[in-house]
C-alpha positions in Angstrom: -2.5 -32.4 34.3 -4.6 -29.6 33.0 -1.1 -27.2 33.7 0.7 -29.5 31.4 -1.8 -29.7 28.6 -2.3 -25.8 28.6 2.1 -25.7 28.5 1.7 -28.2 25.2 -0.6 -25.9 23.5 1.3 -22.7 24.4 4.3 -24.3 23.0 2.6 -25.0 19.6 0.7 -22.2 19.2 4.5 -20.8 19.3 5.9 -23.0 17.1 2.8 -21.7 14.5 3.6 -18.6 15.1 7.0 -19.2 14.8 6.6 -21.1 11.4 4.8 -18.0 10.6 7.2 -15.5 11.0 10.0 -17.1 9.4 7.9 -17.4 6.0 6.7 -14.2 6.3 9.9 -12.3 7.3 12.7 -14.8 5.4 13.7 -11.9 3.0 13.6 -9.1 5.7 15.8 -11.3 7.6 18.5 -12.1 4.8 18.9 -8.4 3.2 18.1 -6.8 6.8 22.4 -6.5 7.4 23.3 -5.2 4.0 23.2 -1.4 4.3 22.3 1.4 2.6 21.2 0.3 -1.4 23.3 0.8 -4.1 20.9 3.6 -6.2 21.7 5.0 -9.4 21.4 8.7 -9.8 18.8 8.5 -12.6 16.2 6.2 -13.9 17.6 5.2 -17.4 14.3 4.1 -19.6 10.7 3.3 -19.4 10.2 0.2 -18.0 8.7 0.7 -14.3 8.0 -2.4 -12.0 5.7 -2.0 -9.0 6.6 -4.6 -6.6 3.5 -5.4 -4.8 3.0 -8.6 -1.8 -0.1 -9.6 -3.4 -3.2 -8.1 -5.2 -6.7 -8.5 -3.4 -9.8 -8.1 -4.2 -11.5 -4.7 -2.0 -8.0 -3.3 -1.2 -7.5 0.3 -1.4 -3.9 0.0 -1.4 -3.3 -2.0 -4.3 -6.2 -0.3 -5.8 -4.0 2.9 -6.0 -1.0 1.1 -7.2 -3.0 0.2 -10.0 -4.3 3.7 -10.6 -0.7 5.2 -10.3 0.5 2.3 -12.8 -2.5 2.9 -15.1 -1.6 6.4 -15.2 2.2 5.9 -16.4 1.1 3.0 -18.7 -0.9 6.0 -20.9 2.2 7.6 -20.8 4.3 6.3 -22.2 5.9 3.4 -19.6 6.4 -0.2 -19.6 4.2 -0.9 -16.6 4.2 -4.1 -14.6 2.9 -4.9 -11.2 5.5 -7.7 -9.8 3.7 -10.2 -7.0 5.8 -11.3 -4.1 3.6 -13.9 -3.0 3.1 -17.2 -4.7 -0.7 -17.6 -6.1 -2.5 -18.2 -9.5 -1.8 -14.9 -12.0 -5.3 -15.6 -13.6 -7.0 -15.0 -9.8 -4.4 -11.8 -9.2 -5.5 -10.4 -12.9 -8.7 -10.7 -12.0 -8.8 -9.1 -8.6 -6.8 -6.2 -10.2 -9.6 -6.4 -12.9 -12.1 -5.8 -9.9 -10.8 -3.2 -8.4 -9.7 -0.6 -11.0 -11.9 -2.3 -14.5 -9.9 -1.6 -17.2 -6.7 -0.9 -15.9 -3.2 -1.4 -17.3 -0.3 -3.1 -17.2 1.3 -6.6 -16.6 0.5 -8.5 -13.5 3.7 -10.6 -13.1 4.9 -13.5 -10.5 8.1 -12.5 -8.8 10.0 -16.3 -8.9 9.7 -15.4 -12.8 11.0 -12.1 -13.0 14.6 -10.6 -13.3 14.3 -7.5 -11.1 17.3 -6.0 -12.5 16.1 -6.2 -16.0 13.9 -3.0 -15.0 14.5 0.8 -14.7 12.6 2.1 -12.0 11.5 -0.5 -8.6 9.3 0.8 -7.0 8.7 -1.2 -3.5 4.6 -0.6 -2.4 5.2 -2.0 1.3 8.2 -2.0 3.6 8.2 -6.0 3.4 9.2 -5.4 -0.7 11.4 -2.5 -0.1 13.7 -5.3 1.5 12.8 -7.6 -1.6 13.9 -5.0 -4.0 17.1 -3.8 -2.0 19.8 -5.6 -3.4 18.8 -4.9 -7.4 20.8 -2.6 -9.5 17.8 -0.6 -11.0 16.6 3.0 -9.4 14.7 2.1 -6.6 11.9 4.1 -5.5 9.4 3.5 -2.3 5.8 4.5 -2.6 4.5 4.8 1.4 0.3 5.2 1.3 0.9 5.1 5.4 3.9 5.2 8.3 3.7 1.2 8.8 6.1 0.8 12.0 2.7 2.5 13.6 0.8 -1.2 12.9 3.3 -2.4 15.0 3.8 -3.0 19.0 7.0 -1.7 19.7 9.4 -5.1 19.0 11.9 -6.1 16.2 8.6 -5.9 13.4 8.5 -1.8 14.4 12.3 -1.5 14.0 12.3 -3.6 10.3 9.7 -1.6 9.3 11.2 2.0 10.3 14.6 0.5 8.9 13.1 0.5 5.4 12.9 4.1 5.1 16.8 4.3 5.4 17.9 2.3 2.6 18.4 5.2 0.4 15.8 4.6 -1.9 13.6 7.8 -3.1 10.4 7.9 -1.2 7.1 9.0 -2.4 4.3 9.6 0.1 0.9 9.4 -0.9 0.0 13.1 1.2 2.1 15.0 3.3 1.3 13.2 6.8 3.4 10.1 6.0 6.1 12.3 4.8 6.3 14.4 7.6 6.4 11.1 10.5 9.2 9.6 8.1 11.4 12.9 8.0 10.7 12.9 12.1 11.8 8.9 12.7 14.3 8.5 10.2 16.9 9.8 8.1 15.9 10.4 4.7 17.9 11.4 1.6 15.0 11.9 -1.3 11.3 12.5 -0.3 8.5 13.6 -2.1 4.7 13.5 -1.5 2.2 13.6 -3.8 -1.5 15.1 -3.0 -4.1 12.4 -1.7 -6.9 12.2 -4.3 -9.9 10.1 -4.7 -12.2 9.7 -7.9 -14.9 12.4 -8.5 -16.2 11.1 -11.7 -17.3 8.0 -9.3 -19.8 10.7 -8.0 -21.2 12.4 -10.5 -25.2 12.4 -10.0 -25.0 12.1 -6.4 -28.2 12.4 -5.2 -28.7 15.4 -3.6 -29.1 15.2 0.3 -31.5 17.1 2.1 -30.0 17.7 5.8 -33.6 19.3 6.9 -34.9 15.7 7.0 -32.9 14.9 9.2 -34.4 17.3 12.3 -37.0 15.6 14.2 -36.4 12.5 12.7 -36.8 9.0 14.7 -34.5 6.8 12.7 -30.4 7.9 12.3 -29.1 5.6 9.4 -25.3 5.0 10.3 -22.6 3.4 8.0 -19.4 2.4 9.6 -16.4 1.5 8.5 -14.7 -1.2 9.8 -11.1 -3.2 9.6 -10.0 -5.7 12.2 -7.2 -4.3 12.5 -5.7 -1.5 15.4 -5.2 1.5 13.6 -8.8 1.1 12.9 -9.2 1.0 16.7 -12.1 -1.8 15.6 -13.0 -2.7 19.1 -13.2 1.2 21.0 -15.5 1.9 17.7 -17.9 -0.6 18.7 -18.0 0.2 22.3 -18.8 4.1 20.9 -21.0 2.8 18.6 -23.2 0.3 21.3 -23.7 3.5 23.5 -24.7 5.9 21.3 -27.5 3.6 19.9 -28.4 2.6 23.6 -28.5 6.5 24.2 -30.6 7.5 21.1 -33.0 4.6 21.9 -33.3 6.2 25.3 -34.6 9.2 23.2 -36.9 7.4 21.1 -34.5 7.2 17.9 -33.5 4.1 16.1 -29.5 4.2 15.5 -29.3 1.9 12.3 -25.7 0.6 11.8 -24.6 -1.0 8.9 -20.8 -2.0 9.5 -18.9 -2.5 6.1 -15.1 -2.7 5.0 -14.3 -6.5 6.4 -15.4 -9.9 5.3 -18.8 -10.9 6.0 -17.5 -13.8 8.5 -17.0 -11.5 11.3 -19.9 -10.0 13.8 -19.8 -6.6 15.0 -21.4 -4.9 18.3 -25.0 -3.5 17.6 -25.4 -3.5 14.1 -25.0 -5.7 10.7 -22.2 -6.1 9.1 -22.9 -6.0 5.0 -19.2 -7.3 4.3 -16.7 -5.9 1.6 -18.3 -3.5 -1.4 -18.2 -2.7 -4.9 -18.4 0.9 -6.0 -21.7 0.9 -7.0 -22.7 -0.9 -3.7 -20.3 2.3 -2.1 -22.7 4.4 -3.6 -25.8 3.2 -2.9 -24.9 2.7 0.9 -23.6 6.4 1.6 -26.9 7.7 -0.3 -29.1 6.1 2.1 -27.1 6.6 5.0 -27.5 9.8 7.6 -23.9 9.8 9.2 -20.6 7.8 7.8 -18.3 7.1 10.5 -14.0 5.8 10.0 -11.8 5.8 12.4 -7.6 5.8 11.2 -5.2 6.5 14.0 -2.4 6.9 11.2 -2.6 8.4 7.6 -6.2 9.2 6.7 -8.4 6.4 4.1 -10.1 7.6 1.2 -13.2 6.7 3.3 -13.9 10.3 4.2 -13.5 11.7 0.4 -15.9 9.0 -0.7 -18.5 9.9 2.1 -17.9 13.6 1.5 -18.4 13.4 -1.9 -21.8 11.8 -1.5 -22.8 14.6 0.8 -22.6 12.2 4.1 -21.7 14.5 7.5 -18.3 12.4 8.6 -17.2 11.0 12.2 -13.7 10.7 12.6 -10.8 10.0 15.0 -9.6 14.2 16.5 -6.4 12.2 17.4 -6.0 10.8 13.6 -4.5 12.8 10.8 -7.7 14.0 9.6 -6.5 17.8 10.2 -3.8 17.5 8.1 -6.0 17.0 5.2 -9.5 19.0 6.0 -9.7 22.6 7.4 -11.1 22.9 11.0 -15.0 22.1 11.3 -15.4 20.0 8.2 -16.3 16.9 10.3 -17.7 15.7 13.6 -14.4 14.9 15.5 -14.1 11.9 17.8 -12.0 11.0 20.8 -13.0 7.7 23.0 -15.7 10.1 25.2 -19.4 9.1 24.3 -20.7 11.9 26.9 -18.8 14.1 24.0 -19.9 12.4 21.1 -23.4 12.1 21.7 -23.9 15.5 22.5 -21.7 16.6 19.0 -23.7 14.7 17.0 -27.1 15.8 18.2 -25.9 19.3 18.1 -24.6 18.8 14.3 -28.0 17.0 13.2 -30.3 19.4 15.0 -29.5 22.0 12.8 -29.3 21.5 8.6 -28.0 25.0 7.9 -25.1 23.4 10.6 -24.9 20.1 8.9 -24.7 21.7 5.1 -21.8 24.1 5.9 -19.8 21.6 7.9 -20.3 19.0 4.7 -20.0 22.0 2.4 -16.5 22.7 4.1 -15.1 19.5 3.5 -16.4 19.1 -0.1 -14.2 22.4 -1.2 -11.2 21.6 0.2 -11.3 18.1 -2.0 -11.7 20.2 -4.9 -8.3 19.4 -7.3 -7.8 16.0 -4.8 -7.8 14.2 -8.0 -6.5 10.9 -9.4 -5.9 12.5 -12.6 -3.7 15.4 -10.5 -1.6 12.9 -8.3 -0.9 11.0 -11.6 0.6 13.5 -12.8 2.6 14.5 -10.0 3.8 10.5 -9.6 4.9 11.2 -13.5 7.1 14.4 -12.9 9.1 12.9 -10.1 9.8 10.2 -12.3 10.6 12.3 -15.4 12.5 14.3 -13.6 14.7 11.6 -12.4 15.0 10.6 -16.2 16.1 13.9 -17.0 18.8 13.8 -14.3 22.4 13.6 -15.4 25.1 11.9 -13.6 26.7 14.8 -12.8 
């Protein structure tokens, strides 16, 4: 009896999952035999449409969509952010509101738009590169990350790595993504443009004195946190549940304060303070010792934003983080806690050690602004304008 009953719930838990899937992936599925895109050889006008899934509240990918679209919006362009997924516009204009205040452009519902009365697509996700496909207009793909990684290895991985050979002209945001796309697939047009954060966010930092923190009995620790793999959520914790049991064993309180996912979820050891402004950003890495973020794939703006506030970094020595900071600028981490523990009471033992390691990383972010990678995004673009057709 209780085999039977376990069988019945297997079998709908499949058939949910199954519904699932064929909502989620309907459009992948029907333009997924059509071949390469038809794609124009120039982009014709101004009017530029970023096709997005949806527009959350806290998300840094959309969040740089927005600043990308902002930035060609006070240029000149006819900016619109088109949403895939059906929802109320008012909510979706005021989570864009949230994230980038003051930013510009029209958020627009997809099952109201004619796609091919644009110039430029621009697809923000694999899922919409497929959405876009089939349109007449110059079709551009802008990849913040090599998404067949945040799948297992199944028909999802293949989709996803299939999007980068429809022809369209790929922009990656830093030259990591560009570099695993020119290894898996074959490309025709890629570009990358540099990774940036926001230093006007950080003017009047406080200024961080690393000589407090020899001697001292308390290690304030911000984490953050996505449930989800490349953010290896559940190895973190593990780390993180030894290396406070290990400074307690020394007589130091490890404080962790877990932040990046909603405040539903319980983490390992610590409390989790839930999803942030950028004021709340601030305020957290200034009282904070040590920020720690894990990305197996292309790096977050998490280390800039910690870096900028003077906060020593912990991140994955497996990751991509090399790619964007020169040796020595942070305390890298594999899954060894022996190794760990003893890196990060070497670092903090010594300030002059600490300074020059955060030092380090601060002047190689120097010019990694939004305002540069803007500009970049509008060269490719008027550069494709300025094409002929022959």
């Amino acid at each position: 009896m209780i085999k039977k009953v376990q069988a019945l719930i297997r079998g709908w838990l499949y058939q949910r999952e199954k519904k699932s899937f064929d909502e989620k992936y309907r459009t992948v599925f029907k333009n997924a035999g059509s071949g390469i895109a038809v794609q124009p050889n120039r982009i014709s006008g101004k009017s530029v449409a970023f096709v997005v899934r949806t527009i959350n509240r806290f998300a840094g990918g959309i969040t740089s969509v927005l600043r990308l679209g902002t930035y060609l919006s006070e240029h000149g362009y006819e900016v619109s952010y088109v949403v895939c997924n059906k929802g109320s516009l008012d909510k979706l204009r005021e989570n864009a509101q949230g994230n980038l205040p003051g930013f510009k452009g029209s958020v627009l519902a997809l099952e109201n738009e004619d796609l091919n009365s644009y110039d430029c697509l621009i697809a923000t996700h694999w899922i919409t590169a497929y959405q876009i496909k089939n349109f007449s207009p110059y079709k551009m793909h802008f990849v913040q990350d090599y998404e067949p990684f945040f799948y297992q290895y199944s028909e999802i991985y293949h989709l996803a790595s299939e999007a980068y050979r429809f022809g369209f002209h790929i922009v990656s945001l830093g030259a990591w993504n560009a570099s695993r796309i020119k290894a898996y697939n074959q490309v025709d047009k890629i570009d990358a443009v540099s990774f940036p954060y926001e230093p006007k966010e950080y003017v009047g930092t406080k200024a961080r004195s690393y000589q407090s923190y020899l001697d001292s009995k308390e290690i304030n620790v911000c984490v953050y946190i996505k449930v989800i793999k490349k953010r290896c959520p559940d190895m973190l914790q593990m780390l993180l549940s030894e290396l406070k049991t290990r400074f307690k064993n020394e007589g130091v309180n490890f404080n962790i304060s877990y932040y990046g996912a909603a405040k539903e979820y319980r983490f390992s050891e610590g409390k989790n303070i839930g999803q942030l402004s950028s004021v709340q950003l601030r305020e957290l890495y200034n009282k904070s010792d040590l920020g720690f973020v894990f990305s197996l794939t292309n790096i977050s703006l998490i280390p800039y934003e910690m870096t900028a506030s003077g906060l020593p970094v912990v991140e994955l020595g497996f990751g991509s983080f090399d790619s964007f900071f020169p040796e020595g600028s942070a305390i890298l981490s594999g899954f060894d806690v022996d190794e760990l523990f003893k890196e990060i009471k070497t670092v903090l033992s010594s300030s002059r050690r600490t300074e020059q390691m955060v030092n380090r990383a601060y002047e190689s972010m120097r010019g990694c602004t939004w305002e540069k990678t803007g500009q970049e995004f509008l060269q490719i673009i008027e550069n494709l304008q300025s094409n002929n057709d022959n």
